[in-house]
C-alpha positions as a Python dict, from the first residue, in 0.01 Angstrom:
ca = {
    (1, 'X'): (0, 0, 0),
    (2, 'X'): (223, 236, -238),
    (3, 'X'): (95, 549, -350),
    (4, 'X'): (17, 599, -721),
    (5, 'X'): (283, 847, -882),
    (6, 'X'): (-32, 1051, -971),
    (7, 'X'): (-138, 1062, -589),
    (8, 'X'): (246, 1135, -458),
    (9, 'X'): (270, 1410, -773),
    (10, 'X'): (-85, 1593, -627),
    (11, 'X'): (51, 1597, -286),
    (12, 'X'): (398, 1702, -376),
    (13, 'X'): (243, 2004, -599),
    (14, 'X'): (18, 2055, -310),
    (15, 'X'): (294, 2109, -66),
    (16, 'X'): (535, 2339, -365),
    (17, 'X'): (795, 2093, -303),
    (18, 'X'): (818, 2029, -721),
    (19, 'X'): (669, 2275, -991),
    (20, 'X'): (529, 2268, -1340),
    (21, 'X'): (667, 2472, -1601),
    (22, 'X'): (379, 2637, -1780),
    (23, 'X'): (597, 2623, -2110),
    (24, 'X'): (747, 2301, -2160),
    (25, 'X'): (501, 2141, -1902),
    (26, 'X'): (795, 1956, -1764),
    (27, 'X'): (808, 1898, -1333),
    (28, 'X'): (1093, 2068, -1153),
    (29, 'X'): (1194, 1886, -845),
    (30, 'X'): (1418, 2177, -739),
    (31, 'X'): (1234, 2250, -410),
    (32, 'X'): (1214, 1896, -274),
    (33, 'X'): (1604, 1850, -335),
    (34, 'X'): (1687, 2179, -167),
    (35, 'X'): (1385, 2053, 133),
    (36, 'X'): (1605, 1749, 160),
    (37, 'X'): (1937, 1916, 158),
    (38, 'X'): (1851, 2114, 442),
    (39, 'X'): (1745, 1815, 649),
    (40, 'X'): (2083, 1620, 516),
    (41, 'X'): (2270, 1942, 704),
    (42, 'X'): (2056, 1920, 987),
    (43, 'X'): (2256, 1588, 1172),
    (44, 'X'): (2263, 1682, 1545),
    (45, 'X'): (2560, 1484, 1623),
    (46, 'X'): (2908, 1629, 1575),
    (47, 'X'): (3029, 1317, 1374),
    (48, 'X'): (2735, 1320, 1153),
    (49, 'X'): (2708, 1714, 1081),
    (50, 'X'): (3108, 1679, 1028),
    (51, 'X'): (3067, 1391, 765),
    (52, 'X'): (2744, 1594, 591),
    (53, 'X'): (2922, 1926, 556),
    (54, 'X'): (3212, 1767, 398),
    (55, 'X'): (3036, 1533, 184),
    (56, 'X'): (2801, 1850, 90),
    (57, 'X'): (3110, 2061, 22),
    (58, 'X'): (3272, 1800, -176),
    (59, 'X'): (2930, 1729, -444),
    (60, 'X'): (2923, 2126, -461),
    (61, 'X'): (3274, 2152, -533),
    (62, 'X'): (3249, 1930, -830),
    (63, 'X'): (2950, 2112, -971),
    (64, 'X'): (2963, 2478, -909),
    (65, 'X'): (3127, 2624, -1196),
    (66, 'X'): (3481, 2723, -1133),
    (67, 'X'): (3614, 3032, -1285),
    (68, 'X'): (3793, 3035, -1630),
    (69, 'X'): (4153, 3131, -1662),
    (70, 'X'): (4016, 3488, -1745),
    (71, 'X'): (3902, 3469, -1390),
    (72, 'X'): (3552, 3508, -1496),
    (73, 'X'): (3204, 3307, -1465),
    (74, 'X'): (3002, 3492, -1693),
    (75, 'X'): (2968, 3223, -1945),
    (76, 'X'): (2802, 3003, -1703),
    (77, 'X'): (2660, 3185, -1530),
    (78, 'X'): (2271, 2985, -1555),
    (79, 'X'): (2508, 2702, -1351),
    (80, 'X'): (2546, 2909, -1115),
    (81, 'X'): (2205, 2995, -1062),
    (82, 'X'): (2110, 2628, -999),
    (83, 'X'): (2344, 2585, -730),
    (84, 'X'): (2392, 2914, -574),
    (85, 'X'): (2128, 2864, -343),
    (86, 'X'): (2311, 2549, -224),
    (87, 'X'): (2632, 2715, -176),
    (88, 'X'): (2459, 2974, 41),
    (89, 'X'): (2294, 2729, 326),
    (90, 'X'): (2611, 2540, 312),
    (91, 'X'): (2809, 2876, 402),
    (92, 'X'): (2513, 2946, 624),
    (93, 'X'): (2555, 2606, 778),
    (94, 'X'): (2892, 2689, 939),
    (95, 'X'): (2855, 3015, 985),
    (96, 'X'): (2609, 2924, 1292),
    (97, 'X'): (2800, 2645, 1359),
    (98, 'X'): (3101, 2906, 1486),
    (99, 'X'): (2861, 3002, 1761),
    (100, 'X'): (2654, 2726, 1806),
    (101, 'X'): (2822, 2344, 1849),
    (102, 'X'): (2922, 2134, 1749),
    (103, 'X'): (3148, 2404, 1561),
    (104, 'X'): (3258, 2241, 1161),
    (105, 'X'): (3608, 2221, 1068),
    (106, 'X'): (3646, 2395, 708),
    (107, 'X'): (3854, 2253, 444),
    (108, 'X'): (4083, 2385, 183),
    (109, 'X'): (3788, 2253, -28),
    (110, 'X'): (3525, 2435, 124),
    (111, 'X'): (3751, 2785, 116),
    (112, 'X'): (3835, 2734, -293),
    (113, 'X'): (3421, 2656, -314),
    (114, 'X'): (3348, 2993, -162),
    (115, 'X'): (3587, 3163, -329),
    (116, 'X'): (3419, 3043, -691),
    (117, 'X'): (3113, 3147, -525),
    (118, 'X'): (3220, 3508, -481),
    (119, 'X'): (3290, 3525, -811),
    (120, 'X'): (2944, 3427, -904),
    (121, 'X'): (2802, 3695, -659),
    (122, 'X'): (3062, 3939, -790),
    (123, 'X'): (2931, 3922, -1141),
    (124, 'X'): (2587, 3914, -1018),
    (125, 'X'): (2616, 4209, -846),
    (126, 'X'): (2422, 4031, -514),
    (127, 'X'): (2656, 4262, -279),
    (128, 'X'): (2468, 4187, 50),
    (129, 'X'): (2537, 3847, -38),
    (130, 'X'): (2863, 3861, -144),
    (131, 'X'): (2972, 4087, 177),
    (132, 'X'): (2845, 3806, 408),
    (133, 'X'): (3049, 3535, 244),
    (134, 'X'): (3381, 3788, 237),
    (135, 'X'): (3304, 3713, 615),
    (136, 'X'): (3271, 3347, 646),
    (137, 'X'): (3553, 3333, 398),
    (138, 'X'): (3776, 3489, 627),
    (139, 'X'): (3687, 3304, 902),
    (140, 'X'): (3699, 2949, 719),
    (141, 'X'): (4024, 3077, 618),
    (142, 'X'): (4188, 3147, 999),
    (143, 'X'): (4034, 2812, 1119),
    (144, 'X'): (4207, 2639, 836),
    (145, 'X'): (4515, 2419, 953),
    (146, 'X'): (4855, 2588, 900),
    (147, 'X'): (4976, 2392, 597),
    (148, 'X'): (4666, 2423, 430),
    (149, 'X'): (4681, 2900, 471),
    (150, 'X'): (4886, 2936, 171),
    (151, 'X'): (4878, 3290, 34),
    (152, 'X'): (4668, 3250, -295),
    (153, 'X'): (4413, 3201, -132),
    (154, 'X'): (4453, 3513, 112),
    (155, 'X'): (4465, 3671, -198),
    (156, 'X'): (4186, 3581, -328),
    (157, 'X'): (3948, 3716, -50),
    (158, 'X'): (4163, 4032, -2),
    (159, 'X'): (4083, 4100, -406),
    (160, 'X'): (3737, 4012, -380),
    (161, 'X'): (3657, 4229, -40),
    (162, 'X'): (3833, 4536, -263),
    (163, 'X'): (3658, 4451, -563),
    (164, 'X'): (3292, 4449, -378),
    (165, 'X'): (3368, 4800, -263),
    (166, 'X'): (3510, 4906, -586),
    (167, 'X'): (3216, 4811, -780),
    (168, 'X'): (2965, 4996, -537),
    (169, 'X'): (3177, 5306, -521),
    (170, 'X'): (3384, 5286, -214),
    (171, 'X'): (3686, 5332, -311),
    (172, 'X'): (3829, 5491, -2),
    (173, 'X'): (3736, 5127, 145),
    (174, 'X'): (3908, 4933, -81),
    (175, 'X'): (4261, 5041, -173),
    (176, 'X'): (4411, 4887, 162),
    (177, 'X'): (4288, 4536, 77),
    (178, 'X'): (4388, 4563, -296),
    (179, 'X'): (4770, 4703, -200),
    (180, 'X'): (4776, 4441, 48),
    (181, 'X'): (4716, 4170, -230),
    (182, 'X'): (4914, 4292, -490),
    (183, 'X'): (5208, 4309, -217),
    (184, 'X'): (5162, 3951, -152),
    (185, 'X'): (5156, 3833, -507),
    (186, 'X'): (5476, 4006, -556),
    (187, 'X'): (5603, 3792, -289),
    (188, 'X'): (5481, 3497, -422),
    (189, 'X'): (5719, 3245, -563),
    (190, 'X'): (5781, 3092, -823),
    (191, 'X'): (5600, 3395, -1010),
    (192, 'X'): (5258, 3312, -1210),
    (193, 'X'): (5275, 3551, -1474),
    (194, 'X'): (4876, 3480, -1556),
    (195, 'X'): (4779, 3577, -1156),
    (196, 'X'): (5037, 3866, -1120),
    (197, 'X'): (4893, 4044, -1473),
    (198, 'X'): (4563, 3978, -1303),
    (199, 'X'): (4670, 4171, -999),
    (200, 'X'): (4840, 4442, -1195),
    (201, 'X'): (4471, 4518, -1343),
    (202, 'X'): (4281, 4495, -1026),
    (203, 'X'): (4508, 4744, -825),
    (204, 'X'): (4513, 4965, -1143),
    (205, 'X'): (4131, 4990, -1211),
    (206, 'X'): (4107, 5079, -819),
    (207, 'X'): (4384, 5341, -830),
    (208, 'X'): (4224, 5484, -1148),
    (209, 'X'): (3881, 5475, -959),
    (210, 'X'): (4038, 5665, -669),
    (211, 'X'): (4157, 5952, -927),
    (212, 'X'): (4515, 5888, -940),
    (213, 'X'): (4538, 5831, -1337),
    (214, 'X'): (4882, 5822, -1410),
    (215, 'X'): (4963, 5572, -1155),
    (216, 'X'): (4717, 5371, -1265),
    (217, 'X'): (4852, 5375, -1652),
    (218, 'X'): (5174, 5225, -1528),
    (219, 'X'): (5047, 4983, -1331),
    (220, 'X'): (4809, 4852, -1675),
    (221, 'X'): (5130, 4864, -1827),
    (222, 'X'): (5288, 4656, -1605),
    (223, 'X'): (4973, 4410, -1665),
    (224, 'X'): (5098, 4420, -2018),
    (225, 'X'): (5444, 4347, -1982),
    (226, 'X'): (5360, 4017, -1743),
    (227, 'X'): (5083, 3900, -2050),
    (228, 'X'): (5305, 3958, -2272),
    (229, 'X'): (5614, 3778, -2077),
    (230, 'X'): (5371, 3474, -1975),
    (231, 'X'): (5359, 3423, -2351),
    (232, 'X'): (5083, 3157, -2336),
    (233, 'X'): (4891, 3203, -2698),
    (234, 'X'): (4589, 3286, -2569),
    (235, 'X'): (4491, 3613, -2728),
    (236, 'X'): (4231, 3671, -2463),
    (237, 'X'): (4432, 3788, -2189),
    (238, 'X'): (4599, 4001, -2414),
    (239, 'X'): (4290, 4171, -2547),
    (240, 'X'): (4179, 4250, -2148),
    (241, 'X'): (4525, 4386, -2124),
    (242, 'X'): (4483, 4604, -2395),
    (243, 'X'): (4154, 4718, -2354),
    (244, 'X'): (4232, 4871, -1978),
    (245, 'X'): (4526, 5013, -2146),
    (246, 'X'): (4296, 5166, -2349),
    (247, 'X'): (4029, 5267, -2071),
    (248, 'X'): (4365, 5411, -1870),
    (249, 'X'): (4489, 5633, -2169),
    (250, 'X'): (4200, 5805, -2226),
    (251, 'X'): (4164, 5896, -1922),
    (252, 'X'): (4523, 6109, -1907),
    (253, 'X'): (4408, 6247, -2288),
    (254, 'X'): (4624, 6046, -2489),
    (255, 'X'): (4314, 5942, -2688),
    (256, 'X'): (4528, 5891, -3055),
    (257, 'X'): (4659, 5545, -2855),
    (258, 'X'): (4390, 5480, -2668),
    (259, 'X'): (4124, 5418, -2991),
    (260, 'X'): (4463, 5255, -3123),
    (261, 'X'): (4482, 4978, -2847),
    (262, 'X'): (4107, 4922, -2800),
    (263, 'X'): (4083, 4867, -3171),
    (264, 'X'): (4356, 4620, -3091),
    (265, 'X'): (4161, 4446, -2796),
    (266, 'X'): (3865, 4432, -3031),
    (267, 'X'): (4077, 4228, -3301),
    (268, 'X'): (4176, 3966, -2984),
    (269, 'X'): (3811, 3957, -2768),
    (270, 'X'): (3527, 3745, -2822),
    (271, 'X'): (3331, 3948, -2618),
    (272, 'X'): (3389, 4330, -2704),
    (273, 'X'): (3098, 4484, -2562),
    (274, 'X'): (3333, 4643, -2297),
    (275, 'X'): (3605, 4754, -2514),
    (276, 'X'): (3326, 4919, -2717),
    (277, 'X'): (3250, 5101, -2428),
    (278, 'X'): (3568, 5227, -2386),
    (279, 'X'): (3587, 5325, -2750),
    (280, 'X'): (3259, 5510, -2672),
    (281, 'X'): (3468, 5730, -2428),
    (282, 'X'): (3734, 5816, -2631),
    (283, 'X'): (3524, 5890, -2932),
    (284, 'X'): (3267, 6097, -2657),
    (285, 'X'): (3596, 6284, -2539),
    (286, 'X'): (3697, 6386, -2884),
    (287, 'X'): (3372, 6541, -2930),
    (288, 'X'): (3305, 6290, -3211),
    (289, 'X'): (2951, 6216, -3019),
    (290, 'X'): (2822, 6056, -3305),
    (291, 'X'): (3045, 5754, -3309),
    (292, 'X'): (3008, 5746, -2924),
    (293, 'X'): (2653, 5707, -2983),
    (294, 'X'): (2705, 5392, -3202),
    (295, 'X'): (2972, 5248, -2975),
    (296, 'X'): (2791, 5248, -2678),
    (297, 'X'): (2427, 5151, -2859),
    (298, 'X'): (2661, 4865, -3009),
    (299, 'X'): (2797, 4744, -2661),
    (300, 'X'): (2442, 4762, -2501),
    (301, 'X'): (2345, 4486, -2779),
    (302, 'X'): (2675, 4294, -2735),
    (303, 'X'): (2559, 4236, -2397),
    (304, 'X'): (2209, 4153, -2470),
    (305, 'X'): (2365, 3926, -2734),
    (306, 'X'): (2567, 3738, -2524),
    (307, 'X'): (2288, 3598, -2264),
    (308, 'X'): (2344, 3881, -2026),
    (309, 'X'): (2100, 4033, -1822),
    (310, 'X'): (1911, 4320, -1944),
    (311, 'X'): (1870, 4474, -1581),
    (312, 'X'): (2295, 4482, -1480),
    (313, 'X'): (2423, 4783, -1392),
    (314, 'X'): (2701, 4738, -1700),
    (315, 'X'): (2372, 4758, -1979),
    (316, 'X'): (2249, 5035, -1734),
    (317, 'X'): (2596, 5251, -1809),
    (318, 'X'): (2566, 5221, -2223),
    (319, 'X'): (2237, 5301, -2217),
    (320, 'X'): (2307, 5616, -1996),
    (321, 'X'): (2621, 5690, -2216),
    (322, 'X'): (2372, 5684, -2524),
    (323, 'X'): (2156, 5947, -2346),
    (324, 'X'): (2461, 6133, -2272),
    (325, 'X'): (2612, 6132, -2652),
    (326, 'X'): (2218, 6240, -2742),
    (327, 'X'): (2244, 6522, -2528),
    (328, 'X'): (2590, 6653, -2672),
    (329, 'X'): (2430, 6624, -2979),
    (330, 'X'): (2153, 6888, -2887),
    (331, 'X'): (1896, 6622, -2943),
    (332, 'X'): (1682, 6640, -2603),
    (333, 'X'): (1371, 6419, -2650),
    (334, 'X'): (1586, 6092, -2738),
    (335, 'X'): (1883, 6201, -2446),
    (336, 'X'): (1557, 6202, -2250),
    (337, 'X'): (1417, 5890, -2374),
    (338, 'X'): (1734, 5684, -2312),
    (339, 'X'): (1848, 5853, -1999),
    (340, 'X'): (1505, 5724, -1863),
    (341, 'X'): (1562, 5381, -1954),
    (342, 'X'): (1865, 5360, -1704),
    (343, 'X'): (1735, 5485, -1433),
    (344, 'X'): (1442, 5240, -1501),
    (345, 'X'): (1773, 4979, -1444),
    (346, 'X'): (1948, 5178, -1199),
    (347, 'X'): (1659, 5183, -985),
    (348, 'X'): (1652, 4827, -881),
    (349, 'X'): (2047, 4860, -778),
    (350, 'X'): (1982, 5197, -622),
    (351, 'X'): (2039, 5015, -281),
    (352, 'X'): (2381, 4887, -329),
    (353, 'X'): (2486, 5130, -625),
    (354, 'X'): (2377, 5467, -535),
    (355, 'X'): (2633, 5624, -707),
    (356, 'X'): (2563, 5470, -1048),
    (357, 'X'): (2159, 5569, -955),
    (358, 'X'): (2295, 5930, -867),
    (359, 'X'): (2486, 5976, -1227),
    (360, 'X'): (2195, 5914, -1416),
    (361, 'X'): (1990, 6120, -1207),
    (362, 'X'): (2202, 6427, -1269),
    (363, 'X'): (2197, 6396, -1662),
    (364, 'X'): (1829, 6295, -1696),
    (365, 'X'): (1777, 6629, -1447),
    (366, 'X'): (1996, 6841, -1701),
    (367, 'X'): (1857, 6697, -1999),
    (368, 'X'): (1458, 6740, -1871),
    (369, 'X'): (1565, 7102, -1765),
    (370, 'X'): (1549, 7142, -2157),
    (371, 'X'): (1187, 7070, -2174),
    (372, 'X'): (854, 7271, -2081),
    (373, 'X'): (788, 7358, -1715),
    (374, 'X'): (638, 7006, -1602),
    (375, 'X'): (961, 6840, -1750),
    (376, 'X'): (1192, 7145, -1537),
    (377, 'X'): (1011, 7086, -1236),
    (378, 'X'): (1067, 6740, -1255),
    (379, 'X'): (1446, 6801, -1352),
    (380, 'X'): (1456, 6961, -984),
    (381, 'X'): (1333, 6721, -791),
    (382, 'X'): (1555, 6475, -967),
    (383, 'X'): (1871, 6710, -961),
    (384, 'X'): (1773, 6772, -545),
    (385, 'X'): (1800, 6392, -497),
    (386, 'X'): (2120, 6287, -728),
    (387, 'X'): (2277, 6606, -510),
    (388, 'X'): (2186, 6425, -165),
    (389, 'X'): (2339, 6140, -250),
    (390, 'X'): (2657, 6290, -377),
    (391, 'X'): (2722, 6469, -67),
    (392, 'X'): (2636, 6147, 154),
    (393, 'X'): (2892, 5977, -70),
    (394, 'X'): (3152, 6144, -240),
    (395, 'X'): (3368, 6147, 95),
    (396, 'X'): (3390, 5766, 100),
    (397, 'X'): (3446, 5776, -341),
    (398, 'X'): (3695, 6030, -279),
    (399, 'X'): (3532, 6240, -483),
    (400, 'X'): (3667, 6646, -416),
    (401, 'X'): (3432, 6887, -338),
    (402, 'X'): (3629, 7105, -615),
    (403, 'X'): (3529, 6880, -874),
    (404, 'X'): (3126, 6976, -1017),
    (405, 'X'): (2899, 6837, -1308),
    (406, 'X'): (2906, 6519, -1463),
    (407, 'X'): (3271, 6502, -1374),
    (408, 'X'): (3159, 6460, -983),
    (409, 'X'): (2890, 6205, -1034),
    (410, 'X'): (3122, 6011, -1240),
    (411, 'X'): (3383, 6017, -921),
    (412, 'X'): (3097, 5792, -758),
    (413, 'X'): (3092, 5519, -1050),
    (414, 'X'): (3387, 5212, -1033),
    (415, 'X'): (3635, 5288, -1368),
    (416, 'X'): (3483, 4975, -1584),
    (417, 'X'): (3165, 5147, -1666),
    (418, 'X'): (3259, 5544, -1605),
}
């Protein structure tokens, strides 16, 4: 006899292989595709676990979001969510299959699959993650036939290993890989203007990072020049372009050109809520504090605008730049206020980002060393840790023991969201 679809639904609930949301009241079959998945992957025999892992990588393929020509997946990233867990046992999947046979034989499909994956877990900021795909990304890469190792997609993993470091603040980690990319899209023929501007950007926000500023403003430069000679009409690229040019000349002090191109990068983006940032520092550097208040307020909402998470580390940077414009401004309680919201934020990427956790640590300890003695005895305990971790880390940041204050903490923090 066939079960009712009221008796299968029970046992199905029962077991938390579906769900029902409380909202919409609508059944979610989510866990009973992923519980079949698994057992899809699971074919003993070499033929058969050969033929699901390339059938698996090929539906995947098709469906995880691939990134835009802005290299990005921001924009979907809620697609990504509802496949990322997929992507993972799949990369799982042959990662035990290197030591345990029948070993699988990766495709050029499976290696571009990871590699929009990364991106995903890049943006994400799921670092533990991401550094255990870097892995099986290399090593689906060197088991790849010979005709099928062509150098974009070296690349591709030698960008993303440097970019994982360079977002957590290990930038002595991370220059190798990125030189060793950029080298190898110089090599590349025939050029791709769109790829080499790319690559001009990542090796210049690393060198900038690493505290060698000047280098770093040619090398945005040269991003400019191959935008500018790709000459596609987008106005996008352009406005990316501009805005590092813009993060880059403030740095050296040449803040007259730098508001000058990030007002031009705001005129080209759809999304300014970084260029706003940037604006934010150049405003904060001219001691206008009040505009650097609004810009970086304004960015914070940008990004809650735009579907982004509340809880990233980028939101977690205005909202500490806010506190920091408050406290040039003399005005304590709200420095205080704000400053305490980040490292509300900070805290749950203290783990992978202890740099950006140690930053707001210091100012919230300098700005609570303004307040009675409860608040200053707080301020030291908070000062005592931010201090521990700058001394565990500023060796692999790079970060001179010359260099003191907010200027050191800062030395831990990747160049995007200093």
């Amino acid at each position: 006899m066939i079960p009712s679809l009221m008796e299968v639904k029970d046992v199905l609930l029962n077991l938390a292989l579906i769900r029902r949301d409380k909202e919409t009241k609508k059944m979610s079959i989510h866990t009973l595709v992923q519980s079949q998945y698994r057992y899809y992957l699971s074919d003993n025999t070499a033929a058969g676990n050969q033929e699901a892992f390339d059938d698996t990588t090929k539906l995947l393929y098709e469906r995880f979001p691939q990134v835009n020509k802005h290299g990005q997946l921001f924009d979907r990233v809620h697609i990504c969510q509802l496949y990322s867990q997929h992507v993972s046992i799949l990369k799982n999947r042959f990662k035990a299959a290197v030591d345990t046979p029948p070993a699988l034989k990766p495709s050029l499909l499976f290696c571009k699959l990871l590699e929009n994956y990364r991106r995903y877990l890049l943006e994400s900021t799921s670092f533990e993650e991401l550094e255990d795909t870097l892995k099986v990304s290399k090593l689906a890469y060197d088991s790849l036939l010979h005709e099928d190792q062509n150098k974009a997609l070296l690349v591709k993993i030698l960008q993303s290993t440097a970019l994982m470091w360079a977002h957590r603040g290990f930038f002595t980690r991370c220059e190798a890989d990125m030189s060793q990319a950029h080298t190898i899209r110089l090599s590349m023929e025939p050029v791709d203007q769109s790829e080499l501007a790319w690559s001009y950007t990542d090796i210049g926000n690393v060198i900038a990072a690493i505290g060698r500023p000047a280098e770093a403003l040619q090398l945005h430069r040269k991003s400019l020049e191959a935008r500018e000679t790709e000459g596609s009409g987008d106005l996008a690229p352009l406005g990316i372009a501009y805005q590092n040019l813009a993060r880059s000349l403030c740095v050296v002090g040449k803040y007259t050109q730098a508001e000058e191109y990030a007002n031009k990068a705001i005129d080209y983006l759809s999304r300014t809520q970084r260029t706003k940032f940037v604006l934010g520092n150049v405003y904060r550097a001219r001691k206008r504090f009040k505009e650097a208040r609004d810009e970086y307020a304004r960015a914070s909402s940008l990004w809650i605008e735009h579907k982004n998470s509340p809880t990233h580390h980028f939101r977690a940077a205005c909202v500490y730049k806010v506190g920091c414009a408050e406290y040039d401004m003399k005005s304590y309680p709200e420095a205080i206020s704000r400053l305490e919201d980040a490292h509300v934020i900070a805290k749950l990427h203290q783990k992978v980002m202890s740099g950006d956790y140690a930053r707001i640590l210091y100012k919230l300890a300098e700005a609570k060393a303004t307040g009675d003695d409860a608040a200053k005895a707080d301020a030291d305990i908070k000062r005592q840790e931010a201090e521990n971790i700058l001394r565990s880390r500023g060796p692999e940041s790079g970060v001179s023991p010359e260099i003191t204050g907010e200027a050191a903490y800062d030395g831990l923090v990747y160049i995007l969201w200093r």
